[in-house]
C-alpha angles and dihedrals in degrees: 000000000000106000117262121280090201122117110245111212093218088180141002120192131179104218105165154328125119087204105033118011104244104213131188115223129194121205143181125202144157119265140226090255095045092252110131112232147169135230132190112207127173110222124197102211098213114176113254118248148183128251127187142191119211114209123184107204097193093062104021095234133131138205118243126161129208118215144171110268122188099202094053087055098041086052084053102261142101124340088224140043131210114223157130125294117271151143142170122282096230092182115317126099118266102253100053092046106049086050080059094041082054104048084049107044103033103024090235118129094200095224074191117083104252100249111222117226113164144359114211138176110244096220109329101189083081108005134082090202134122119177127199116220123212137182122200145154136260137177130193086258078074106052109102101171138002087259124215096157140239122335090186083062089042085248117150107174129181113200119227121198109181136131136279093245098051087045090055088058085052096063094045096053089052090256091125117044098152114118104217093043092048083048102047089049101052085048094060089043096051087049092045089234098180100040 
């Protein structure tokens, strides 16, 4: 019987993190070559999430926010980040928790079930998290507030509507550098999402 291809977990240590446990991990594992080895990686366990992008068709526009992020100032930029709306799971299932991300981040109450295209790890080298990307529509009949999110959560959001087109040069001028928003842009552009 050939030996095992499967990955063993040899130890598993919490040695920090107050939000998410930042654990270090040892594996062995068989190698390409059929060598055995083992490997030592330190793994944030951040919760997985949802991010969405609304799009209105009628008027070609999306919904984008703008909020404070620490680790972009601590890195030397901005202060804020513009991105797609998003948010942790935190229990609840994907689908029911980006429609409430939505509702608090954007002010939108999609009255259009969120359509799921893709799950992706953020950066799975470090992180534990996945994040499920969604698409839906919205129209100004949807919109129940002018959104900003939660203070009790230390959230201060500015909501952004603009179209495809002026988010891509975004992008391209280094305004967006945020990796599910950049994803979930160029998705909608290589589907043609908005026409």
């Amino acid at each position: 019987m050939p030996p095992s291809n499967k990955p063993e977990i040899l130890s598993r240590e919490v040695i920090g993190g107050n939000f998410s446990p930042l654990e270090r991990v040892v594996f062995r594992r068989r190698r390409t070559d059929g060598a055995m080895s083992e490997t030592t990686r330190e793994i944030l366990n951040v919760d997985d999430g949802v991010a969405i992008l609304p799009y209105d068709l009628a008027r070609g526009t999306i919904i984008l926010i703008r909020q404070f992020r620490g680790v972009a100032f601590l890195k030397g930029g901005s202060e804020t980040l513009v991105e797609a709306c998003a948010g942790k799971l935190e229990g609840a299932d994907p689908l029911t928790r980006v429609k409430k991300e939505t509702e608090e981040e954007t002010g939108i109450r999609l009255s259009a079930t969120p359509r799921p295209v893709f799950v992706a790890y953020s950066s799975p080298g470090t992180f534990a998290e996945r994040l499920h990307y969604f698409v839906a529509p919205y129209t100004e009949a949807d919109r129940i507030d002018k959104g900003g999110g939660l203070v009790e959560e230390g959230e201060d959001i500015e909501v952004i509507e603009t179209t495809l087109e002026a988010a891509i040069a975004m992008i391209e001028r280094g305004e967006i550098i945020d990796a599910k928003t950049i994803a979930l842009l160029y998705y909608a552009k290589a589907t043609r999402l908005l026409g």
